[in-house]
C-alpha positions in Angstrom: 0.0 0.0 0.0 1.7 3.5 -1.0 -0.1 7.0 0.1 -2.0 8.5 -2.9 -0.2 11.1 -5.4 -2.1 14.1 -4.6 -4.1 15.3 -1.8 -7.7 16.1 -3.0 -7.6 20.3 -2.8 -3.5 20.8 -3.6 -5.1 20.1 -7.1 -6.6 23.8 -7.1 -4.8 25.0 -4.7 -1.1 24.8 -6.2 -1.0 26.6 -9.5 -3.2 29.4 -8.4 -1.3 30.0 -5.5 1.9 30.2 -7.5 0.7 32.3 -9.7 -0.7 34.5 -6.9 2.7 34.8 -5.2 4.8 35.4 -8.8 2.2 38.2 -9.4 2.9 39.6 -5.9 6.7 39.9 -6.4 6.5 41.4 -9.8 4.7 44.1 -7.9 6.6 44.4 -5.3 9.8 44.4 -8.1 7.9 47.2 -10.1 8.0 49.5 -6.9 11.7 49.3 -7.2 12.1 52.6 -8.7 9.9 54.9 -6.5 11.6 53.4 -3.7 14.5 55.5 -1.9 17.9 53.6 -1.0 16.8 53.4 3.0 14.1 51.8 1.6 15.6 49.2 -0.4 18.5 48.6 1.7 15.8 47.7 4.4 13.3 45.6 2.2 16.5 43.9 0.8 17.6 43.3 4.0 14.1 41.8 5.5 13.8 40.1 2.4 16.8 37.9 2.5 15.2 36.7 6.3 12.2 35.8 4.6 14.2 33.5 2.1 16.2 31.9 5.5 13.1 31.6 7.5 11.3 29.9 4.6 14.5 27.3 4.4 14.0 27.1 8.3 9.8 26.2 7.7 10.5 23.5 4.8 13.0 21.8 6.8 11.3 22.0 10.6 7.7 23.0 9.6 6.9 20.7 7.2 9.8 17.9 7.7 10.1 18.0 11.6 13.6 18.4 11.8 14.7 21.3 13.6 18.2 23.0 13.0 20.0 25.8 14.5 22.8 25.7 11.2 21.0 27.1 8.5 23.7 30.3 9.4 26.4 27.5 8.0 24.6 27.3 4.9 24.0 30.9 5.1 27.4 32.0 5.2 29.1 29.5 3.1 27.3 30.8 0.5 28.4 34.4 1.3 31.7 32.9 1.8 31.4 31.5 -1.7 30.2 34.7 -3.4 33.1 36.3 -1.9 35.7 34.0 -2.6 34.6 33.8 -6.4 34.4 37.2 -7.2 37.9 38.2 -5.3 39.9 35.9 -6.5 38.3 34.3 -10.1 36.5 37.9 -10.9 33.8 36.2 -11.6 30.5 38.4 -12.3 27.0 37.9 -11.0 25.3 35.1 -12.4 28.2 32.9 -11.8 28.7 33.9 -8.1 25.2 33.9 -7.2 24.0 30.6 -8.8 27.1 29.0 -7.0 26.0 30.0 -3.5 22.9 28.0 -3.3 24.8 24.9 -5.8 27.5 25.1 -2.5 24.3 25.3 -0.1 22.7 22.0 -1.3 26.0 20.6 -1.6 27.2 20.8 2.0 23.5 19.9 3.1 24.2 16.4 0.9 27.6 16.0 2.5 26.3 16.5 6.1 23.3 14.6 5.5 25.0 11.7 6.0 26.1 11.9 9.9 23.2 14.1 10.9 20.2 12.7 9.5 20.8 9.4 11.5 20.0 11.9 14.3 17.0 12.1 15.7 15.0 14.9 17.8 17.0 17.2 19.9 20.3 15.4 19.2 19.8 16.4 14.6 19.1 19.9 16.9 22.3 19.8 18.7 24.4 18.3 15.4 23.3 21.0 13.3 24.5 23.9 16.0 27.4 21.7 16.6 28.4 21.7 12.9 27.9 25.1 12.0 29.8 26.4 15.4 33.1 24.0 13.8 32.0 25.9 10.4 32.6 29.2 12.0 36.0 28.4 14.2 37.6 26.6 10.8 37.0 29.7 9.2 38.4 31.8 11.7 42.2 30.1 11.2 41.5 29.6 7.4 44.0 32.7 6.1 42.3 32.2 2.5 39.1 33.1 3.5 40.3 36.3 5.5 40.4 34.3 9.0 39.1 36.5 11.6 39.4 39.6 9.6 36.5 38.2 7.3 35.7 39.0 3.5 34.9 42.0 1.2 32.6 41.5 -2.5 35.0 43.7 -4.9 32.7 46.5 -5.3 33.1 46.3 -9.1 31.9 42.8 -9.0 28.6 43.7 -7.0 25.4 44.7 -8.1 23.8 48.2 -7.1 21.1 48.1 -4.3 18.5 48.6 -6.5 19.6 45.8 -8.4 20.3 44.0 -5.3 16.7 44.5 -4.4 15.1 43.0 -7.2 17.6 39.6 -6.5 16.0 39.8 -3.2 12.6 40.0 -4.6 13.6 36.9 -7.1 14.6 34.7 -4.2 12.0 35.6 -2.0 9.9 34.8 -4.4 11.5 31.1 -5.1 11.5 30.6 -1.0 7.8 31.4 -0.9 6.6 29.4 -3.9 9.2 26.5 -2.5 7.1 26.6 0.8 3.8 26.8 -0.9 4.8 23.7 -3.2 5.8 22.0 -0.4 2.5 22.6 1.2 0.0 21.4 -1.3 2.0 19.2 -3.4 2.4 15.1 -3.2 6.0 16.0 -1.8 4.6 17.7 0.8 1.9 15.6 1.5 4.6 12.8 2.1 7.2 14.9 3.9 4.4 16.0 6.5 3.7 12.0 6.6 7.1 11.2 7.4 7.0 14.2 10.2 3.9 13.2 12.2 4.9 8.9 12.1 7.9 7.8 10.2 7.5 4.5 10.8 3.7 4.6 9.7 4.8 6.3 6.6 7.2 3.6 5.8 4.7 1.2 6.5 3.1 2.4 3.6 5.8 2.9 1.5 7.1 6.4 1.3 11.0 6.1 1.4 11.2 8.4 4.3 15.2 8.8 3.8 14.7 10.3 0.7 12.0 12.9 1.8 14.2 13.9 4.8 17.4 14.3 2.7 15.1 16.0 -0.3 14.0 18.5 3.0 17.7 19.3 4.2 18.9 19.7 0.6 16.2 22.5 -0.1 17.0 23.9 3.0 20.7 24.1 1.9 20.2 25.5 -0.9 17.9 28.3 0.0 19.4 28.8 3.1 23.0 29.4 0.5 21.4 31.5 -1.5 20.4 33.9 1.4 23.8 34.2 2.4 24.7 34.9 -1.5 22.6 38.1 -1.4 23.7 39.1 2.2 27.1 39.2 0.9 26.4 41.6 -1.6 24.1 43.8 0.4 26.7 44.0 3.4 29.8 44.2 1.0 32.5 42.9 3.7 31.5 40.6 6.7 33.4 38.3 9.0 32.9 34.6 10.6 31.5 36.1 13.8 28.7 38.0 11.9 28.3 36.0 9.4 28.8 32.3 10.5 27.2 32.7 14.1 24.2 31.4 15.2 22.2 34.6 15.1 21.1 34.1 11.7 19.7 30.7 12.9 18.1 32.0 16.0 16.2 34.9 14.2 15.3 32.4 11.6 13.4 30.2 14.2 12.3 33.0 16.0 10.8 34.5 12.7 8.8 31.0 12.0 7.6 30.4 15.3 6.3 34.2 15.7 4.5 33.9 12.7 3.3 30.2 12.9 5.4 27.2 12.2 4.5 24.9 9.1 2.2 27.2 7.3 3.3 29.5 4.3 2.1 32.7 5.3 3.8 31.9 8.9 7.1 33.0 7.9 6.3 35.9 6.2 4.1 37.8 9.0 6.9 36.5 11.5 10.0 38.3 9.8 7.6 41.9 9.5 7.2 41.2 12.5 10.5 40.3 14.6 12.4 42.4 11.8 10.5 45.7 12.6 11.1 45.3 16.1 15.1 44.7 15.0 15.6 47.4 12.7 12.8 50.2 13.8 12.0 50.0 17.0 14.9 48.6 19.0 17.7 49.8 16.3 21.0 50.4 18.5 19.9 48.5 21.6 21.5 44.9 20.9 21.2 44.2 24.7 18.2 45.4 25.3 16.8 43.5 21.7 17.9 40.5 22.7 15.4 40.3 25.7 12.4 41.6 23.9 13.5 38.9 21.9 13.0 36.4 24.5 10.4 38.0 25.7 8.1 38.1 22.2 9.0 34.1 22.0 7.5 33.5 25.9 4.1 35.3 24.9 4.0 34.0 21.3 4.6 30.4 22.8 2.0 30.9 26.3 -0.7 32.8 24.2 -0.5 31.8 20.6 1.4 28.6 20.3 0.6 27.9 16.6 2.3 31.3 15.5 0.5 34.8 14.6 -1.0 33.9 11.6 -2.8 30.8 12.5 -4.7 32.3 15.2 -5.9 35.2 13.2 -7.0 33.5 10.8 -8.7 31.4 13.5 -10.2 34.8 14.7 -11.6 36.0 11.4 -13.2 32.4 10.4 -14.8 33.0 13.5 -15.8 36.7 13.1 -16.7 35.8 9.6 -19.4 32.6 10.6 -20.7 34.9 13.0 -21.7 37.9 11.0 -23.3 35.2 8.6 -25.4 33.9 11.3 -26.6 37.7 12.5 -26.7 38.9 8.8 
């Protein structure tokens, strides 16, 4: 017995939805030019969360496997922009089609030790293997060591241009997630998630799904970092390679609502408005609203933002039915 191809509404529900979010991003491209470079230097910016908090969704949302080292996926694909256009001169679509190729190729290559983990100890693995990513980078003298990196600023793209590769990938990382939601992969991955052994029972090859989840993740994950090298122009392991990216990634996810699409995308507004308007200059002080946001999301809205409004307004809605 296998589990059917297709769940009965992702038949609707797919291509529409695509369609929906590529029409979205074209506007959101088109506003480009009445956009001032605060502006795009911030939307850039919040975008390129989006894309890592997506990666973060596919691989914990929808797969179950939680991992504080998408930042070592992150910034070896900064690392890789970096080191290809310094040293090769390389231009743009060579640079930044190899950051998410080196993404889902060090997700393939760490697959093998870490997905034999299970529960918090894949958690731990994935921490523990981005942390030995960051120190080997700190004594590698090619890669800058502890100084860090710069993009040749011949070899980067202006931030307008920068924008719109934002847009692009944000785009991809949202229509990933979406597919992933209402398509037979996902219907399987989610299978795999909730009882592996069930879903093996009836045939899915959960290895498969679970390395198909951490290779996405990879590569999106790459492709993030990619961008954030050419936003930030010159970075170093500490920034770069640290957990923080991780962190804000989860955070962003679990703010707006773990496993759904639109999760992510209310969670980074979110969390990133409070980063960069709100509490801009005030690490210490960021950190524990931080930690504070994450206790009230988790006590009063454990699903994420986005699930329990839309809770709310299926409510409101069957109520002004019934009075109307």
């Amino acid at each position: 017995m296998t589990i059917p191809l297709r769940t009965p509404d992702g038949r609707w529900r797919l291509w529409p939805g695509l369609a929906l979010i590529a029409a979205l991003a074209a506007g959101a491209a088109a506003a480009s030019g009445a956009l001032g470079r605060y502006e795009l230097n911030v939307l850039t910016t919040m975008l390129c969360y989006l894309v890592l908090a997506q990666a973060w969704n596919i691989l914990a949302g929808y797969g179950g496997l939680i991992s504080l080292g998408v930042s070592a996926f992150a910034g070896g694909g900064a690392y890789c922009v970096a080191l290809l256009a310094s040293h090769t001169g390389a231009g743009l679509p060579l640079t930044l089609g190899a950051a998410p190729l080196l993404g889902a190729l060090a997700a393939l290559a760490l697959s093998v030790p870490l997905l034999r983990l299970r529960g918090d100890y894949f958690t731990i693995g994935t921490l523990a293997a981005a942390l030995a990513l960051q120190a080997w980078v700190y004594n590698w003298d090619f890669a800058g060591g502890s100084v860090g990196l710069s993009v040749p600023i011949a070899r980067s793209p202006d931030l307008a241009q920068t924008y719109l590769l934002a847009c692009g990938a944000a785009t991809l990382a949202v229509g990933a997630a979406y597919w992933t939601a209402y398509s037979t992969f996902g219907m399987r991955l989610r299978a795999v998630r909730d009882n592996e052994e069930a879903a093996a029972g009836l045939g899915v090859p959960t290895v498969r799904y679970r390395l198909a989840a951490f290779v996405l993740c990879g590569a999106l994950s790459g492709l993030a970092g990619g961008l954030i090298a050419y936003q930030q122009i010159a970075f170093e392991p500490g920034g770069m390679l640290g957990p923080g990216w991780s962190i804000n990634a989860l955070l962003m996810c679990v703010v707006g609502g773990v496993g759904t699409v639109a999760g992510p995308v209310v969670g980074t507004l979110v969390v990133y408005y409070l980063l960069t308007t709100l509490l801009a200059g005030y690490d210490a002080v960021s950190l524990v609203v931080e930690g504070l946001l994450l206790v009230l999301i988790v006590r009063f809205a454990p699903q994420g933002i986005w699930p329990l409004a839309t809770r709310y307004a299926g409510t409101l809605l069957v109520r002004m039915r019934r009075t109307a």
